[in-house]
Structures are given as structure tokens and as C-alpha cells.
N, C-alpha and C positions, 0 to 999 in steps of 0.2 A: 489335347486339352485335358484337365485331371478332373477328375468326378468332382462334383459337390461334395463339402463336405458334411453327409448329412447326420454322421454321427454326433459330430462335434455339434452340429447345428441341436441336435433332441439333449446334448448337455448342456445345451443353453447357450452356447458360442455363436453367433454368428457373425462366421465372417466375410457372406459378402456384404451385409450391412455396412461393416467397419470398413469397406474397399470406397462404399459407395461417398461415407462419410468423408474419405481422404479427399476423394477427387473432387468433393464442394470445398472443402479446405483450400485447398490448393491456391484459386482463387482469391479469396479472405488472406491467406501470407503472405502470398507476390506483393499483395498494394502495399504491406510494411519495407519491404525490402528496399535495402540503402548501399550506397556503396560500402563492398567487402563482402557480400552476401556472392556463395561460388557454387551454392544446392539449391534446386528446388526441395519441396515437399512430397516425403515418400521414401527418401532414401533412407538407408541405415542411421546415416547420421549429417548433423548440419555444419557445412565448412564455412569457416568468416576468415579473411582473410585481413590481418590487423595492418593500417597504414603505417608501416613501419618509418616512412618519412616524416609524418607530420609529428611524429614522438621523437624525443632524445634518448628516453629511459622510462620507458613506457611498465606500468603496475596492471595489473587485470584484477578486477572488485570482480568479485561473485556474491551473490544472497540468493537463498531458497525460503518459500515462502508461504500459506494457504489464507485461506477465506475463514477459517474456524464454522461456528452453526450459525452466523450468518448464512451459510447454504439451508439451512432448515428454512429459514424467511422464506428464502428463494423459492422456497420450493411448495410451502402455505400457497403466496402470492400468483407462483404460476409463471413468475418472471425472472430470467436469468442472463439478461445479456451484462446487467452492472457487476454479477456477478466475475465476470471476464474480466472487467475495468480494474472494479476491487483484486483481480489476481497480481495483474503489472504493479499494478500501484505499489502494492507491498511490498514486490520486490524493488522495484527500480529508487522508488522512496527509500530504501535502506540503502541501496549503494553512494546515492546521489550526496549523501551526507558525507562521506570521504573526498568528496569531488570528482568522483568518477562521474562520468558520461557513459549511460547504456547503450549499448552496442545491440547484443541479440538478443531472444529471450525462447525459451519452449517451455512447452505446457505439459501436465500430465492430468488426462482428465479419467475417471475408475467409474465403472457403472457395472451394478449389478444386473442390470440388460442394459442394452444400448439406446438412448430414445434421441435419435436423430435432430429431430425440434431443439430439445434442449441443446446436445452438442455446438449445435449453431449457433444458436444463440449465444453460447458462453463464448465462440470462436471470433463471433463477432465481436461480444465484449472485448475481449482479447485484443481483436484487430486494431480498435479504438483506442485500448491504453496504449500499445504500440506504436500506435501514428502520433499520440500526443507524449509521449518519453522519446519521440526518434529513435524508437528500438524496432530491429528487425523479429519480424516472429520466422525464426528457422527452422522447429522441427516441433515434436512432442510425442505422445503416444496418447490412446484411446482406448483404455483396455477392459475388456468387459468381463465380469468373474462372477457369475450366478454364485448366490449362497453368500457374498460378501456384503453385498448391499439389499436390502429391501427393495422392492420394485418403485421406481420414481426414485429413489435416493439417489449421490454421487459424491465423490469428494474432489476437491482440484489441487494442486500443488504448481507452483510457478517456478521457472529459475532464469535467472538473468547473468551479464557478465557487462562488464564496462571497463573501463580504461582511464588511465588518469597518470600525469607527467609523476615520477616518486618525487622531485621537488613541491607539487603543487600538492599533497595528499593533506587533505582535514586532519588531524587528528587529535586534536584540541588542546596538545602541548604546548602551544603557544599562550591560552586565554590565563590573563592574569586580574589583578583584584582590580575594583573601579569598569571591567569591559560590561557592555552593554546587552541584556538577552531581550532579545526582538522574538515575537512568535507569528507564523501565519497563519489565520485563520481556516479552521478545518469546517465544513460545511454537514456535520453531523456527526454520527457513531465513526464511521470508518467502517473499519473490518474488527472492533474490538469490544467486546465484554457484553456480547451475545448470549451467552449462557444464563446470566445476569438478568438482561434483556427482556430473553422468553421467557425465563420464571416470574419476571414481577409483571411483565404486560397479561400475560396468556395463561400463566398458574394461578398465581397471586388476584389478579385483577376480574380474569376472564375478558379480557379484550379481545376483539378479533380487528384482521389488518382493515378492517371499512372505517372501525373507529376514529374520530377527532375529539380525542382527549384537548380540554378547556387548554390554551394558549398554545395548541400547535396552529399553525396555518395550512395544513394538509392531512390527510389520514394516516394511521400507524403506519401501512404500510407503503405510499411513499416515503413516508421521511425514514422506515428504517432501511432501504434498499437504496439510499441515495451512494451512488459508489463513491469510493474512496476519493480524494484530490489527488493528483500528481504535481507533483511540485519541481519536476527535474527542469522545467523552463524558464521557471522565475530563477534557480538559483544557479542554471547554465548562463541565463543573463547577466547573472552578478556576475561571477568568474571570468565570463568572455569580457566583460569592460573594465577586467582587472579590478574588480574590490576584494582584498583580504576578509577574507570569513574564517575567524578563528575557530569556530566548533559550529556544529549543525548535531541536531537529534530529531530525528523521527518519533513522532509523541502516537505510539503504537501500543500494543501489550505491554501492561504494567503501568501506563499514564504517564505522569512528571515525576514521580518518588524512581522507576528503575531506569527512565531512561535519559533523562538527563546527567545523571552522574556518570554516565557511561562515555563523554568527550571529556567529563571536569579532569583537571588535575588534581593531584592527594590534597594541595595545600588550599583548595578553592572551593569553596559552595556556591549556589546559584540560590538568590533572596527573589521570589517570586511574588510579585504584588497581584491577589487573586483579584481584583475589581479595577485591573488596567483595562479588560474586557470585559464584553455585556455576554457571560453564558447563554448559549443556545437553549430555546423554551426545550428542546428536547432532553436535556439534561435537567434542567429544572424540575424536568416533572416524574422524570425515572427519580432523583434524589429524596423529591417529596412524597413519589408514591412507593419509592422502597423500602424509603425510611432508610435512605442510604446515607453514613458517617462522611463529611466533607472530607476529611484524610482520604477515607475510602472512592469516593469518586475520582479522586485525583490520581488514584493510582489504577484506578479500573480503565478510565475513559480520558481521552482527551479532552473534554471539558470545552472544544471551540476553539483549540489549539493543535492544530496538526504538525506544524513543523517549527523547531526553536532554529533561530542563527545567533550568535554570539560574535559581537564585535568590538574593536575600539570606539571609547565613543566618540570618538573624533570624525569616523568614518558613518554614525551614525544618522546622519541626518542624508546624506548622499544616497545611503544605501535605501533608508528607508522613501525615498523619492524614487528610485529605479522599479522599487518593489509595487510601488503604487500604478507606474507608467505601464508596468506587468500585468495590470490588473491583478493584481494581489492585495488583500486586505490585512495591512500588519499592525503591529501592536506593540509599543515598548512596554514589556511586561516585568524588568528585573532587573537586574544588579551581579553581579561578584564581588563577594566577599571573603575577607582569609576564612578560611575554616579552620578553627581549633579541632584541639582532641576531644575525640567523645561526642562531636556535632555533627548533625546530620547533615548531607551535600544537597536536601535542598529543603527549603526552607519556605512558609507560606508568610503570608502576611498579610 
């Protein structure tokens, strides 16, 4: 058996903590595991073995992803298991819009010491977005680096991969002028414009997370650690019963001005009608208590809108039925229109 290691351990390393940490892991990954999954947890690395029968010409989606200082909440609060959630979400929500289907995912979690509590916690989160994306959690690291982080700090990073036929792949070259933009309703911040966030609630205001600022229904700090939605169910639903979805955007970093042009074609803008939806009181009152520019929200925050589909509108009334029977809450929010020169691709109204 080889010595402890107690050097490393007085430099601030420990690693039987990080051993102890695996083998509660262990556990928490197995119950995601789906078929294709060939490792457990602990190896060098994690084997998925892709159904090569049920694809003809099979594409592999990857996105990598973080929580940004929404981990600072987390970390006020005391609570980090959404924080987990919030990890998948970001990722798997970014592939899902190609139409890929996620497959695996690992994590990378950094601690300037290790505090085992939180780990779990976020693993668990973890485990949750996993079970609810039908993604396997296969591997990750857990790496502890005194001097990098303040004590109680951490940062995470996520990474996923998915699969999708190359005939079926989103990529919005299809959406032409007259198609339809439908949004799903986002259940809060998300994982975006945090920074923002804690300066106007916690600088600016002096609020602490007990507070219930007039028109919310809960205190600062549930409503701002509500994890992210995943939405890879509602739109693996469309897919599996064959409805055409011309473009999909993730309404993440940057709001509707970066990330809907990011499926449009050159010749197409996306005409956004802002009062198809009732904004969430939680934006109402960051806007009003920021003294935040409505341009500027929109491009900060999702606004009540987490995920855009773009469709015929032929197809729209079917689909927007399936989304509902999903328990999804959607919203015919827009239009495509030609876009001239010198116009912008998207457009308020």
C-alpha cells in the first residue's frame, strides 16, 4: 500500500477526500446510464458506444458550457444542487436546436478545497438534468487547486454530445418569409445576465436573497436559483412525430438581438411582437429597478422566452397543440420577413 500522501495533503491537495468523493459519484451516474454507456465511473475515460443501426449517417452535436456568477448566488444562498441542472441545461439546450438528441455528458467541477457537501449536491443537480435530457452522465473531473479559488468558491463547466440523422439536422436554411416564430416559455433568469443581476439587486439596491421585492411571488433568492428549463423533451416530441421545425434558438447569452439570427438566413429577419407574452414580474422589476434600456433587456435576458422554433405556418397550429399536450407553455411571438440591406435581423415591435 503507498504512504499518504501527506505532502501534497499540507499543499492543500487532498486526495483521499477526492477518492471518497468518486465513489459517492458512482452511484448518482449509474442511475443516468442508457444504453451505449461501456465504463463506469473512475476510469481514465468514458466509452459510449453509438447505435450504429438505428442511424443511416449519423452527425455527432457537441456544445460546452458554464453557469457564469450565477454560481455566486449559489453560493450567498447556501444552495447548489440547481446549480447542476443549470450545468446540462446549457449544454444539451444548445445541441437540441440542431436536432440532435444527447447522448452523454461530463462535468468539470474546480475547488479551491474540496467541500464534499457542495460537490454532491451539484452531482445531484447534475444527475437530474441528465435523467430529464435522457443523457448519460459518463465521466468528469473534480479538481482541487488551493490559491485558484477562495475558500467556499467553484466554478463548473459542462460538456455534452448528441447525435442526429445529417438529413434531419436544423440549420435554419430552410425558414423562409411568412414562416411562423413560436417561443417557449422560460421560467426565469436561466443561467444569464447574472453579473447585471448582482450589481442592481445586491450593489445598487442592497437587497439580500430573504428579500420579496413588490410583485414577485417568492423571495430574491428562490426565484433567482430557479434552474434553467430543458427543453430537449418537448422538441424530441416534435421530431419523433415527424413535425418539420425549420430553426430552433436557444434564447441564452446575448437574449433575441445574438441569438436568433444565428439560424436566420441572409435574406430573412425575425419581426418580434414584444406583448404576445406577459413578461415575468422578475424582469419587470430588474428593468425598473435598473433603469434597464428595453433594447438592452432583450439582449441581456431572455425576457420569459427561453427557447424560439420557427415554423410553416401551416404546420403551426399542430405543433403548437403537441407543445401544450408536452406541458409546455408556448407562444406565437413573430413573423419572417425579407430583410433588406442595412436592416437588422431582428426586429421589435
Amino acid at each position: 500500500m503507498p504512504t499518504k500522501a501527506k505532502r501534497y495533503a499540507e499543499a492543500g491537495v487532498n486526495i483521499e477526500a477526492a477518492d471518497r468523493l468518486v465513489a459517492k459519484i458512482k452511484n448518482l451516474a449509474s442511475s443516468t446510464f442508457r444504453k451505449g454507456v461501456l465504463t463506469q465511473i473512475g476510469g481514465f475515460a468514458g466509452l459510449f458506444a453509438l447505435d450504429v443501426e438505428r442511424y443511416q449517417r449519423p452527425v455527432l452535436v457537441s456544445a460546452t458550457d458554464g453557469v457564469g456568477t450565477k454560481i455566486k448566488v449559489a453560493a450567498m444562498a447556501g444552495k447548489h444542487k440547481g446549480i447542476g441542472i443549470d450545468l446540462v441545461a446549457m449544454c444539451v439546450n444548445d445541441i437540441i436546436v440542431t436536432g440532435a438528441a444527447p447522448l452523454f455528458f461530463l462535468d468539470y467541477l474546480a475547488f479551491g478545497k474540496i467541500d464534499e457537501n457542495i460537490a454532491l449536491e451539484l452531482i445531484e443537480g447534475i444527475t437530474q438534468g441528465c435523467k430529464e435530457a435522457d443523457c448519460a452522465l459518463i465521466g468528469g473531473e473534480t479538481a482541487e487547486m488551493p490559491g485558484m479559488y477562495a475558500e467556499g468558491e467553484y466554478d463548473c463547466v459542462g460538456f455534452t454530445v448528441g447525435v442526429v440523422e445529417r438529413d434531419a439536422i436544423i440549420d435554419g436554411s430552410e425558414i423562409s418569409v411568412d414562416d411562423i416564430v413560436l417561443g417557449l416559455a422560460s421560467n426565469g433568469l436561466h443561467s444569464n445576465g447574472f453579473s447585471l443581476v448582482r450589481k442592481i439587486i445586491f450593489e445598487e439596491l442592497g437587497l439580500s436573497l430573504d428579500d420579496k421585492p413588490e410583485g414577485l411571488d417568492v423571495p430574491l433568492g428562490e426565484e433567482l436559483l430557479k434552474p434553467t428549463r430543458i427543453y430537449v423533451k418537448a422538441i424530441t416530441g416534435l421530431l419523433r412525430q415527424g413535425y418539420q421545425l425549420k430553426g430552433l434558438a436557444h434564447i441564452t447569452g446575448g437574449g433575441f438581438f445574438d441569438n436568433i439570427p444565428r439560424v436566420l438566413p441572409r435574406g430573412c429577419k425575425a419581426v418580434i411582437k414584444k406583448d404576445a407574452w406577459e413578461m415575468p414580474a422578475v424582469f419587470k422589476f430588474l428593468q425598473e429597478a435598473g433603469k434597464i434600456p428595453e433594447e438592452e433587456m432583450f439582449q441581456t435576458f431572455n425576457c420569459g422566452i427561453g427557447m424560439i422554433l420557427i415554423v410553416s405556418p401551416e404546420k403551426v397550429q399542430d405543433v403548437k397543440l403537441i407543445l401544450k399536450g408536452l406541458q409546455e407553455q408556448v407562444y406565437e411571438i413573430g413573423h419572417i420577413e425579407a430583410r433588406h440591406e442595412n436592416e437588422p435581423p431582428v426586429i421589435l415591435i
